[in-house]
C-alpha positions, 0 to 999 in steps of 0.5 A, spaced: 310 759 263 316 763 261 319 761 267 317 753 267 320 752 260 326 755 263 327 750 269 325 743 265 330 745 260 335 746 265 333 739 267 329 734 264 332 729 269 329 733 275 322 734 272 322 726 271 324 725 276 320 729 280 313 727 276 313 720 279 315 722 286 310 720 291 310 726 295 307 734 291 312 737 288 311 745 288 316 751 286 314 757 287 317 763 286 319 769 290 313 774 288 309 768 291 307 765 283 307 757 282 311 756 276 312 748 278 307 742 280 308 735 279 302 731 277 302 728 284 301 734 287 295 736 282 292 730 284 293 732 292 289 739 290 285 737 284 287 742 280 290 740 273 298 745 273 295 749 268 290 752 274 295 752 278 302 755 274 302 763 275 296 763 280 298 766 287 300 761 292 293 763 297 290 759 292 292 752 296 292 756 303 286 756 307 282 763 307 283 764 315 291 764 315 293 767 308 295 772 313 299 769 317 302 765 311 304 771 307 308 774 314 311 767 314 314 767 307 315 774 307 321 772 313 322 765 310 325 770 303 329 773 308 333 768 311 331 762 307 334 756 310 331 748 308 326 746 314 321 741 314 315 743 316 308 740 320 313 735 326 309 736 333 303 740 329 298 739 323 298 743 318 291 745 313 292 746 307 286 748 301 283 744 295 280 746 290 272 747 292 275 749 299 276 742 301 281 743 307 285 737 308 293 735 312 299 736 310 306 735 313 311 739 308 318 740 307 321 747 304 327 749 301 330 753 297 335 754 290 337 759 285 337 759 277 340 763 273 340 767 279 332 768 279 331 764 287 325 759 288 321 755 294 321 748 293 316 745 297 316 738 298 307 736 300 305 730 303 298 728 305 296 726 311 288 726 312 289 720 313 294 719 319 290 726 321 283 723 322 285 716 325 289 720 331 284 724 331 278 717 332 284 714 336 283 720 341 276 720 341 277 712 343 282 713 348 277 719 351 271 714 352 275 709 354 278 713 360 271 716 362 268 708 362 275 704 365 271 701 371 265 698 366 270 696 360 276 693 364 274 686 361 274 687 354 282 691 355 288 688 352 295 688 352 295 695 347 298 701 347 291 704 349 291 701 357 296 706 359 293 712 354 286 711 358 290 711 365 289 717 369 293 719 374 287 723 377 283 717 378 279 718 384 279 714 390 284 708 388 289 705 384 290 702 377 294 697 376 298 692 372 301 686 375 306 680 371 305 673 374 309 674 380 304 680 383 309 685 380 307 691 378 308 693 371 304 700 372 300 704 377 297 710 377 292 714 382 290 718 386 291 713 393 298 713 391 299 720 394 294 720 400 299 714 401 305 718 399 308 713 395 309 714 388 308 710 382 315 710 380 318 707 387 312 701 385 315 698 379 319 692 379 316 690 386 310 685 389 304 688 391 303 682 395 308 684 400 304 691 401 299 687 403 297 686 411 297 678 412 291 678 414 288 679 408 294 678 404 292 669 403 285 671 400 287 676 395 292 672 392 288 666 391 282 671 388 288 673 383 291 667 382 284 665 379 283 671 375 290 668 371 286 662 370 282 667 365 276 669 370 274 676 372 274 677 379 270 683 383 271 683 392 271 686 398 276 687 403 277 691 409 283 692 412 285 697 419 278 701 418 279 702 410 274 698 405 276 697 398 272 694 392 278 690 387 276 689 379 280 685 376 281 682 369 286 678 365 291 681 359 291 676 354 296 675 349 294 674 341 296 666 343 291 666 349 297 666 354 295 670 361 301 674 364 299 680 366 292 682 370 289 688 371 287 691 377 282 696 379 282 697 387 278 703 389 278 705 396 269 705 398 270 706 406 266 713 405 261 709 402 261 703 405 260 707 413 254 710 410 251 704 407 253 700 415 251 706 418 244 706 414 243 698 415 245 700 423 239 705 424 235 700 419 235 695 424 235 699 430 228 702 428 226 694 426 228 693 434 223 699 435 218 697 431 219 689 433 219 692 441 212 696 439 208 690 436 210 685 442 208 691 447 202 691 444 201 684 443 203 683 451 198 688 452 192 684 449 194 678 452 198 679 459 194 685 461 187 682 460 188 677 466 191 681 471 186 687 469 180 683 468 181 680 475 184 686 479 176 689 475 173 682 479 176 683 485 173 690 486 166 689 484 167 683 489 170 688 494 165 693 494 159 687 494 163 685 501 163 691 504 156 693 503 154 686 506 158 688 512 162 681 510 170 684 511 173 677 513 172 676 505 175 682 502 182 680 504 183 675 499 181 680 493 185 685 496 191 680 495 189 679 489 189 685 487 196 686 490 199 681 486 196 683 479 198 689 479 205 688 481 205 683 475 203 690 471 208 694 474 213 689 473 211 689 465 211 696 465 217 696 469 222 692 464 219 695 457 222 702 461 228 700 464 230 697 457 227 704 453 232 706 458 238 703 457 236 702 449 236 711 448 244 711 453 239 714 458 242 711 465 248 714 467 252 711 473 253 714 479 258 711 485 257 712 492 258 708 498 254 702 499 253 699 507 254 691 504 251 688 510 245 693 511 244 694 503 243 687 501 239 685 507 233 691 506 233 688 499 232 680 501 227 684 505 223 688 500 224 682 496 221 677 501 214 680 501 212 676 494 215 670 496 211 664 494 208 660 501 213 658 504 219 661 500 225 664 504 231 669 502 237 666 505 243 671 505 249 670 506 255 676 506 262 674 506 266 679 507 272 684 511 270 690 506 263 693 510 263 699 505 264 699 498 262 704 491 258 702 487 252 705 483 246 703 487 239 704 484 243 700 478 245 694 483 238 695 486 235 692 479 239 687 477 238 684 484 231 685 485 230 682 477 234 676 479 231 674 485 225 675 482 225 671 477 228 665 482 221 666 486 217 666 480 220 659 477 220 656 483 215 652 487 213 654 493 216 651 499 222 652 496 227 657 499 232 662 495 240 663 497 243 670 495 250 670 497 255 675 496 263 674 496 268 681 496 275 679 494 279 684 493 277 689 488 271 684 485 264 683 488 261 677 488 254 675 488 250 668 487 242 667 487 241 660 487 234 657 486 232 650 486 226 650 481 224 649 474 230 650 471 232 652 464 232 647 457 239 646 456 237 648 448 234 654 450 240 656 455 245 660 448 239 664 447 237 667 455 240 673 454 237 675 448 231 680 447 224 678 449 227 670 449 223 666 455 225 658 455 219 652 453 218 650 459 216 659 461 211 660 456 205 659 461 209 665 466 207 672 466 213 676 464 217 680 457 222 676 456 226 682 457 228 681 464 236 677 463 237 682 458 236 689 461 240 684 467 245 684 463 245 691 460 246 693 466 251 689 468 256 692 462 254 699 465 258 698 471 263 694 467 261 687 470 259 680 468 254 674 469 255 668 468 249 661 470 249 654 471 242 649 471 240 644 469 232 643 468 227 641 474 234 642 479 234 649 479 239 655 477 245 659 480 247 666 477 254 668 478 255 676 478 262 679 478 261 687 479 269 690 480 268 696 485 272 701 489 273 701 497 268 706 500 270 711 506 266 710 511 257 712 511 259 719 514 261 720 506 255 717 503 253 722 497 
């Protein structure tokens, strides 16, 4: 108390001075001993002065930090100099009943009557403390939550606290009215080796390629007008999902936006490569439940009959009736090429849908191949129906794959004859132009619905007007698969209850001569 008195006397000003000050006033001398509080500082650590004067000054420092505290005053004697204390860091200090609280301080230090002393001027700020600390906590939650919460972010400080430049697989972005950006960050910026620093100030729009550049400004456009947007684009390979949300000012007033353009090209080549397999499986299943619906319709005819013939057959033979037999015999005959026909397309297409039919060139005699095989075809002709072949060409040997030609004629060729009333003759006539084959089967029969003709190629299509003929419906398909094989096309011509005209181009290479045959 001898020490208190002395200073007050020496100054009655200071001390009134000092009592209505809004910050803690706190002298301490060198032994550590509080000989002046003002009463805002008892207020701070609700301890009256009487408490506090020739108390220890550990009576308002935490437990844990006495220590180091005591160290400090010790240097602070040494070379005392005013320092303002707390800047870039928090300090604690202790209340009494053991409250921890926040101060920022300021210290300094006088001589009275040659006796030296800590001023310290405290100020509390518990307050400012614990909305930093619930700001941070905010600002954390909103960086974790950024994509599910971008509607509801304003034109505050809080945006570019949120924004990480660690965000994965994209970009964050702020844009000004004329598509300017106004902040980017992300982790795409690196994969594309920009930075963001090099962005600011120029037009996202320009980046853009043009082919998606029209449609992204009019999304954008719209969210300007106040609406959310969220879309797809695909640009050289890549897939992007784009978030975007206006930035409103207090009046309502959009003149920036907020972009979130994440990069899902991973994901999106899982989920079309799921939906690939998905209906390729569907195709497998659909082809199943087909076969075994053809099976239980088309086999029960051809099985039942072929059943019938040879029961009539056997009956014949035992009669001694031979003459009678030969009619089932060519029913019989018929039936089972109606099978093997069915079961042939439903393997050929298994074939080629598994990538199983490899290519194989070799020289072909043109003349020679094309008339065995109108031929071998002739044998089912319906009565009265001819192939007539036509080979136009200076160029006998040709490389081709065989089998694979083989079927694509024969399959045609088929078809014609089927379609077609007896009587009624069949052209195949084939071209060689120099480094194209050409090949046209003509019929003169039913032809095909002009409806029906932008689905011919399709799996297990057949037209109205073929609903009563035996067949798959995979026949022009496999043609065609075939075709692409050998890296050739078809195209056809017809016109119903006048007939049809398929168009082949096969490109082919010059063969050497037979002798080099494979």
């Amino acid at each position: 108390m001898k020490n208190t008195s002395r200073i007050t006397q020496n100054n009655a000003f200071f001390k009134l001075l000092f009592e209505n000050i809004n910050e803690g006033l706190l002298v301490v001398n060198m032994d550590r001993k509080i000989v002046e509080v003002n009463k805002r500082l008892s207020e701070m650590f609700h301890y009256s002065e009487e408490e506090l004067l020739d108390k220890d000054l550990n009576i308002l420092i935490p437990d844990e930090i006495h220590k180091k505290h005591n160290q400090y005053v010790e240097d602070y004697k040494k070379k005392p100099t005013k320092k303002q204390m707390g800047i870039g860091r928090v300090l604690k200090a202790k209340a009494k009943g053991n409250r921890i609280f926040y101060i920022e301080t300021s210290l300094n230090h006088i001589e009275v009557e040659g006796e030296q002393f800590f001023v310290a001027l405290l100020t509390d700020i518990t307050k400012r403390v614990k909305a930093e600390q619930k700001l941070k906590k905010l600002n954390e939650e909103l960086e974790e939550q950024i994509i599910e919460r971008t509607k509801a972010l304003a034109e505050t400080q809080a945006l570019y606290t949120a924004v990480s430049r660690n965000f994965p697989n994209g970009t964050i972005n702020v844009f000004d009215k004329n598509f300017n950006y106004i902040f980017v960050e992300g982790k795409e910026l690196f994969k594309m080796g920009i930075t963001s620093e090099k962005l600011i100030g120029t037009s996202y729009l320009s980046r853009l390629p043009k082919g998606i550049k029209k449609e992204i400004e009019l999304e954008l456009k719209t969210v300007f007008s106040g609406k959310y947007r969220s879309f797809e684009i695909s640009t050289k390979g890549q897939y992007y999902h784009i978030d975007a949300v206006p930035l409103p000012k207090k009046e309502s007033e959009i003149d920036k936006i907020l972009v979130v353009e994440t990069n899902i090209t991973k994901e999106k080549k899982v989920a079309i490569k799921l939906e690939e397999s998905l209906k390729k499986e569907k195709e497998i299943n659909e082809m199943k439940s087909r076969f075994v619906s053809m099976a239980s319709h088309q086999f029960r005819t051809p099985l039942s009959t072929i059943l019938s013939s040879v029961s009539l057959i056997d009956r014949y033979i035992k009669a001694n009736k031979l003459e009678e037999t030969e009619k089932h015999i060519k029913r019989i005959k018929t039936f089972v090429k109606i099978l093997t026909d069915i079961l042939n397309d439903f393997l050929s297409s298994d074939k080629l849908e598994s990538k199983m039919v490899e290519v194989v060139l070799e020289d072909i005699n043109v003349n020679s191949f094309f008339n065995q095989l109108a031929e071998e075809i002739q044998t089912i002709t319906k009565d009265k129906q001819t192939i007539k072949t036509t080979i136009s060409t200076d160029k006998n040997i040709v490389q081709s794959d065989t089998n694979i030609l083989r079927n694509i004629i024969f399959n045609l060729i088929s078809n014609a004859i089927k379609y077609s009333n007896e009587g009624q003759d069949i052209l195949l006539n084939i071209y060689i132009e120099q480094e194209s084959m050409i090949i046209n089967i003509i019929d003169y029969g039913m032809g095909i619905p002009k409806d029906d003709q932008k689905d011919l190629f399709n799996r297990f299509f057949r037209a109205k007007n073929a609903l009563n003929y035996k067949g798959t419906g995979l026949g022009l398909n496999i043609v065609k698969s075939y075709l692409g094989l050998l890296k050739g096309n078809i195209t056809f011509e017809s016109k119903e209850n006048k007939g049809t005209k398929f168009i082949i181009e096969i490109p082919i290479k010059n063969g050497k001569n037979s002798s080099n045959r494979r």
